[in-house]
PADOKOL-696149 format. One record per residue (C-alpha): residue number from 1; residue in one letter; x, z, y. Coordinates in steps of 0.02 Angstrom, whole numbers, always signed. Example, Ala and Ser with C-alpha at 12.3 -4.5 7.8 and 13.67 -1.06 7.14 Angstrom:
[rec 1,"a",[+615,+390,-225]]
[rec 2,"s",[+684,+357,-53]]
***
This chain:
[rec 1,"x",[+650,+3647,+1504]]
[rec 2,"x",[+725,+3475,+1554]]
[rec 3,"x",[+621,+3386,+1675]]
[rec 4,"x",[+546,+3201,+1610]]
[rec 5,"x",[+648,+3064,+1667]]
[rec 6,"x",[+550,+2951,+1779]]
[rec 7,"x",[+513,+2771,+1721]]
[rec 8,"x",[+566,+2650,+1828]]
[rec 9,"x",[+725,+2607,+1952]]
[rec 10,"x",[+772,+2760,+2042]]
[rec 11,"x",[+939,+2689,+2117]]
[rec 12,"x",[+967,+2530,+2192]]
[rec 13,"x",[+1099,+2506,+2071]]
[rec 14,"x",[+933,+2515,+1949]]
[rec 15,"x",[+825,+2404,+2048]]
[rec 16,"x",[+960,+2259,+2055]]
[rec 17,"x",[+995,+2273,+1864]]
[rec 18,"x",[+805,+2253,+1835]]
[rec 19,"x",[+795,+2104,+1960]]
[rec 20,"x",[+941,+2008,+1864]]
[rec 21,"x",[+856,+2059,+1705]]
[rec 22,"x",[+691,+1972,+1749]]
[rec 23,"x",[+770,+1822,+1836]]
[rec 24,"x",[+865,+1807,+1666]]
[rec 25,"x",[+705,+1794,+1565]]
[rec 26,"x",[+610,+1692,+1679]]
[rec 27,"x",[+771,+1568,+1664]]
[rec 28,"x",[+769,+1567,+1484]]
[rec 29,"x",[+675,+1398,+1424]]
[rec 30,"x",[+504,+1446,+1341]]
[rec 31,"x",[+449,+1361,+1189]]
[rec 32,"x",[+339,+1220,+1248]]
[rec 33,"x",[+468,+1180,+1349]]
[rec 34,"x",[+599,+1150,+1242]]
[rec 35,"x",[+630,+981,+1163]]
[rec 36,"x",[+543,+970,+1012]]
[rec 37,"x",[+593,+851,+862]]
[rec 38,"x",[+555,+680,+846]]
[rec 39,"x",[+456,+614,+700]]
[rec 40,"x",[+502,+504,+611]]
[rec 41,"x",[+369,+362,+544]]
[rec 42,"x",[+324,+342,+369]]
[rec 43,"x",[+398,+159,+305]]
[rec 44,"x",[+296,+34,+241]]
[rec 45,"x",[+383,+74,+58]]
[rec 46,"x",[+346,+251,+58]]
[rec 47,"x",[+156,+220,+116]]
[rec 48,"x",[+167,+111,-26]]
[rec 49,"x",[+206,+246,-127]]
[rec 50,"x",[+94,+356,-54]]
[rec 51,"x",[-70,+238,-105]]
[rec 52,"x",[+0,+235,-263]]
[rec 53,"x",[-11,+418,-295]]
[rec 54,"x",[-165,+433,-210]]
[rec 55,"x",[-252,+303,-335]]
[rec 56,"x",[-180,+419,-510]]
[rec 57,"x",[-242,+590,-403]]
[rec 58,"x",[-312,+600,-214]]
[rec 59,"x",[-291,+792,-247]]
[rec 60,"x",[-110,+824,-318]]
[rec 61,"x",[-54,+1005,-329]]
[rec 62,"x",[+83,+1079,-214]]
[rec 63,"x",[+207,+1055,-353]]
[rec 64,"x",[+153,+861,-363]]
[rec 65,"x",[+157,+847,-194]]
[rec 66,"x",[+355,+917,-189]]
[rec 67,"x",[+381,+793,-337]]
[rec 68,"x",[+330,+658,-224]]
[rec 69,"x",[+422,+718,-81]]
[rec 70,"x",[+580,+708,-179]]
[rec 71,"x",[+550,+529,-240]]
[rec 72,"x",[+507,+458,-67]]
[rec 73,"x",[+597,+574,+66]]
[rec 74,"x",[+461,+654,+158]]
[rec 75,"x",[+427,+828,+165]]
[rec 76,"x",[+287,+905,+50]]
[rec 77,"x",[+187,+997,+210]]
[rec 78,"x",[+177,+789,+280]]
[rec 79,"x",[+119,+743,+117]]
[rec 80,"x",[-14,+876,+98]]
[rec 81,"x",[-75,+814,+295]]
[rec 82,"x",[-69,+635,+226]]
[rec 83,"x",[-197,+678,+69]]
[rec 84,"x",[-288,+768,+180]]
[rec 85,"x",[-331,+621,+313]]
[rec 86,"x",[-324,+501,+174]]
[rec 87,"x",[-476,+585,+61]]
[rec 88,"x",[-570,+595,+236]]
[rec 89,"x",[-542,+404,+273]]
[rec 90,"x",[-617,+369,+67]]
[rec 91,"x",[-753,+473,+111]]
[rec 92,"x",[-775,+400,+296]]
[rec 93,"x",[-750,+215,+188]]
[rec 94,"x",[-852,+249,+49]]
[rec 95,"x",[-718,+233,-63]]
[rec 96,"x",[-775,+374,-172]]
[rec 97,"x",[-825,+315,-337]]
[rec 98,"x",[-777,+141,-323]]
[rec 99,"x",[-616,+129,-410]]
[rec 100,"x",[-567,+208,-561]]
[rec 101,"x",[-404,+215,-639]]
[rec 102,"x",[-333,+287,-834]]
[rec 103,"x",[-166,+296,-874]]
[rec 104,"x",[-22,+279,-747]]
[rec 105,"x",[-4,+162,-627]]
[rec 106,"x",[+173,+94,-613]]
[rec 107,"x",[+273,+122,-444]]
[rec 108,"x",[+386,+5,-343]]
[rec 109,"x",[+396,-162,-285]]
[rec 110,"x",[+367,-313,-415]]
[rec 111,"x",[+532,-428,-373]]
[rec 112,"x",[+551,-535,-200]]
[rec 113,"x",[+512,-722,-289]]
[rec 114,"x",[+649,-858,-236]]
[rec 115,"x",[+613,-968,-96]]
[rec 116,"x",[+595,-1106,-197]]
[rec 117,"x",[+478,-1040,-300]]
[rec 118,"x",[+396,-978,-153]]
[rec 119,"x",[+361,-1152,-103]]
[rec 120,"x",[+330,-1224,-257]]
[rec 121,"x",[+165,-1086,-251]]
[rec 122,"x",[+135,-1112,-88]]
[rec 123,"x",[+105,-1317,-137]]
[rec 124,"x",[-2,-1262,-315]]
[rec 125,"x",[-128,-1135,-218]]
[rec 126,"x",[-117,-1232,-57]]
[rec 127,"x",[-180,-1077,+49]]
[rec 128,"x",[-161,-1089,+235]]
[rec 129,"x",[-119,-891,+230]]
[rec 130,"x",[+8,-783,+165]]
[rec 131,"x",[-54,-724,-19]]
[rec 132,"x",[+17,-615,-140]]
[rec 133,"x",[+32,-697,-311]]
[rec 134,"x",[-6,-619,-480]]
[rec 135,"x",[+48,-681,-605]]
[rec 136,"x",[-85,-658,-768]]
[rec 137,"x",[-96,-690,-959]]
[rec 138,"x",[-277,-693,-1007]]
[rec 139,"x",[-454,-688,-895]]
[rec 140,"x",[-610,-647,-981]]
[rec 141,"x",[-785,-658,-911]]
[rec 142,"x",[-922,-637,-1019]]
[rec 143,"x",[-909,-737,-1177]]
[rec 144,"x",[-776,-878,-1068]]
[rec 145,"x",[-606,-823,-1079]]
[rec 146,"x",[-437,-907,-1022]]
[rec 147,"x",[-241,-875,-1095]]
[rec 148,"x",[-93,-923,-993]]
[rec 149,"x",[-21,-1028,-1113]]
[rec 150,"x",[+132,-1104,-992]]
[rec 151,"x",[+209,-1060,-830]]
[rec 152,"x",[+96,-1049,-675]]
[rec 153,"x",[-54,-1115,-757]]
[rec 154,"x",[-154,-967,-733]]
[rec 155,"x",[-150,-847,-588]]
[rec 156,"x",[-214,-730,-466]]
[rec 157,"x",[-169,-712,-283]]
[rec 158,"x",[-248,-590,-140]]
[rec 159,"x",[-279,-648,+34]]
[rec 160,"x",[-264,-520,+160]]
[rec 161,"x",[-320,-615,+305]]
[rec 162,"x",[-480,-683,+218]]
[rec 163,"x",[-492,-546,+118]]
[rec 164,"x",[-516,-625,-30]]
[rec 165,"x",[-468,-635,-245]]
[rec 166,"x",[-439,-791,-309]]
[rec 167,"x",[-425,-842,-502]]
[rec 168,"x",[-321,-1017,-540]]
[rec 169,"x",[-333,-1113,-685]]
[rec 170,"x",[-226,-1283,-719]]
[rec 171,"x",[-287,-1388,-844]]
[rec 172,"x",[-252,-1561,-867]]
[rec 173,"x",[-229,-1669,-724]]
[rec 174,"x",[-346,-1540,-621]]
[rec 175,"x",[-326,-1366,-529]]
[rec 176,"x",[-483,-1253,-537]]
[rec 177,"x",[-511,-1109,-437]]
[rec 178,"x",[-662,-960,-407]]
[rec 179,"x",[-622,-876,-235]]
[rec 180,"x",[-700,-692,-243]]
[rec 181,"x",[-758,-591,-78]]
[rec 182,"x",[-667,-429,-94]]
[rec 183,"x",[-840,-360,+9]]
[rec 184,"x",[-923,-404,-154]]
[rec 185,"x",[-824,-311,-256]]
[rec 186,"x",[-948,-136,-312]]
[rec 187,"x",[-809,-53,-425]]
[rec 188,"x",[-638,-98,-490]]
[rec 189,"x",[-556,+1,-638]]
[rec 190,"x",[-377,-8,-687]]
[rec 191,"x",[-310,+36,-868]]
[rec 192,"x",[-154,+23,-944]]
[rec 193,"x",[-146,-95,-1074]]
[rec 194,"x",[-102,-93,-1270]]
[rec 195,"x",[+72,-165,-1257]]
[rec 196,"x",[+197,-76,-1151]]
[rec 197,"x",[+208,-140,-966]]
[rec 198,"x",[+46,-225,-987]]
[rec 199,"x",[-135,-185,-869]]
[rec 200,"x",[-311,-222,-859]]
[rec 201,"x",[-385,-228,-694]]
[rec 202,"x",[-597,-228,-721]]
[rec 203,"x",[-704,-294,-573]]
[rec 204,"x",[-894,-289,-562]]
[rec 205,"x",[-974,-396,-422]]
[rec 206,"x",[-1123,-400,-302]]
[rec 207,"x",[-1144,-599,-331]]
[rec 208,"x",[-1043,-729,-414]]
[rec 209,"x",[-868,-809,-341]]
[rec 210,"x",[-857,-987,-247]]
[rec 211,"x",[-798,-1139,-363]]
[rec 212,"x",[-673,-1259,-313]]
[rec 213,"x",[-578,-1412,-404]]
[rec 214,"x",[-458,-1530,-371]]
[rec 215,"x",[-337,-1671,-429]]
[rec 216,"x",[-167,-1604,-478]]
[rec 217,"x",[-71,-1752,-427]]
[rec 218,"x",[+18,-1834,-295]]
[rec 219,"x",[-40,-1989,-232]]
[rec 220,"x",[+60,-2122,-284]]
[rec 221,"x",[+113,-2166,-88]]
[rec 222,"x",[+173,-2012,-64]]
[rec 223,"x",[+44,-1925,+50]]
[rec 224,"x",[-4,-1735,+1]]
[rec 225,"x",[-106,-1679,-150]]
[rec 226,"x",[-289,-1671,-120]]
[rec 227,"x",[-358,-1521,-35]]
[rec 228,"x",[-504,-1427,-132]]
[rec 229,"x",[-676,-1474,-148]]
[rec 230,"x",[-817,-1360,-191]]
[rec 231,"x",[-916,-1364,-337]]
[rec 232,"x",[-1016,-1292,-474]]
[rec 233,"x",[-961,-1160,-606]]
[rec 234,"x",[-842,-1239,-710]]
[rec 235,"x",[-827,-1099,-841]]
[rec 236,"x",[-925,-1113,-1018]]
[rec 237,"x",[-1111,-1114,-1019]]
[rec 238,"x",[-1084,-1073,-836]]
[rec 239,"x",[-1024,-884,-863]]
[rec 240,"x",[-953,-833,-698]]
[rec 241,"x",[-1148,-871,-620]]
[rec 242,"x",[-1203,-735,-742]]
[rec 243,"x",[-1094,-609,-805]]
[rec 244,"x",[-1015,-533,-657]]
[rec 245,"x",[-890,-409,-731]]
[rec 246,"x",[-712,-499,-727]]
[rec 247,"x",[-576,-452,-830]]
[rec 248,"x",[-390,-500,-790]]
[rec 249,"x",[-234,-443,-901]]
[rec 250,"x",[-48,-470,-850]]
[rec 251,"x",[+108,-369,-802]]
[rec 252,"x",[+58,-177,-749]]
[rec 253,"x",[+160,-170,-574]]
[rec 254,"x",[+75,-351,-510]]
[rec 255,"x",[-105,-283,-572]]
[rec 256,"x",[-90,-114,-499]]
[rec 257,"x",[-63,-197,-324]]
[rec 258,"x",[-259,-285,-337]]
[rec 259,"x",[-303,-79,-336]]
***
């Protein structure tokens, strides 16, 4: 019978060969220490996008989620973590039943306006903050409703810094404006509308907006326009004191950025 071979180094030619061999693993750079991969950062286009999808579905399917991924660069298992923490920052938010949307919400970027139209806004709104102008064609609340009949004489801007909506109306020789709290704002409901490229965006308040008016002129020695001025409801039989569900049409891709 052939005697068991012992286990182990039984030469020191064996017992250097198994010193090298351990010295060789210990050497060999374990996994944590290795460099791992940098991250990149989501842009502020592709978060964009991201809210976007989030508003049609907050639960897509893997196979949405890959769809996604191949429209904005990012790969699905990042978008799958993204839904995740986003439903848990709704929840943490409140967000959950407050907005409601049918149809599709249209993706992308409305155009960059020209500078000089940029400053021609700047001087109708007179703001003193960055706002985000949308452009409308009709405002309805209650039995009071408003067309845009000509250029700029009825719009919609978002303040981010005071947090605020703001319907304009230019009529006349005077600018009137109702200045919404977005903290007032209970639920907002986007559609898609009955011509092609066309929204609704629905908003039910808490309380009714602020009222403001002024003079759309230039004094005639030059100085500025004058500022705005508080005042009552200037809608119909006073509507916007009463009704507070606010209807705006327009252009789907500026609507869908109130949402």
């Amino acid at each position: 019978m052939t005697p068991l071979q012992s286990v182990g180094p039984s030469s020191p030619t064996d017992s250097t060969w198994s010193q090298s061999y351990w010295q060789a693993k210990l050497s060999f750079p374990i996994e944590d220490d290795m460099p791992k991969k940098k991250r990149t950062r989501i842009t502020k286009e592709q978060l964009a996008q991201l809210e976007h999808h989030f508003a049609v579905d907050c639960s897509p399917t893997t196979v949405q989620r890959r769809e996604v991924g191949l429209q904005i660069g990012i790969p699905e298992r990042r978008i799958q973590i993204w839904f995740q923490n986003r439903r848990a920052k709704a929840r943490n938010n409140g967000e959950t039943g407050r907005f409601r949307l049918s149809g599709s919400i249209p993706l992308g970027h409305p155009p960059e306006l020209a500078q000089a139209t940029q400053m021609e806004l700047a001087a109708l709104t007179q703001e003193d903050g960055p706002i985000f102008i949308i452009p409308c064609t009709n405002i309805t609340i209650g039995a009071w409703n408003r067309v845009g009949s000509q250029d700029k004489d009825l719009l919609a801007w978002v303040c981010d810094s005071k947090k605020t909506l703001t319907w304009f109306i230019r009529s006349d020789e005077y600018c009137f404006k109702m200045r919404i709290s977005l903290e007032h704002v209970v639920q907002l409901e986007y559609s898609n509308g009955s011509q092609f490229g066309q929204g609704i965006v629905t908003i039910d308040l808490s309380q009714p907006p602020e009222f403001f008016l002024r003079k759309d002129i230039t004094s005639e020695d030059g100085g500025p326009s004058p500022g705005w001025e508080p005042c009552n409801d200037w809608t119909e039989d006073k509507e916007a004191s009463c009704v507070l569900r606010h209807v705006l049409g327009g252009a789907a891709l500026p609507l869908s950025y109130i949402v």
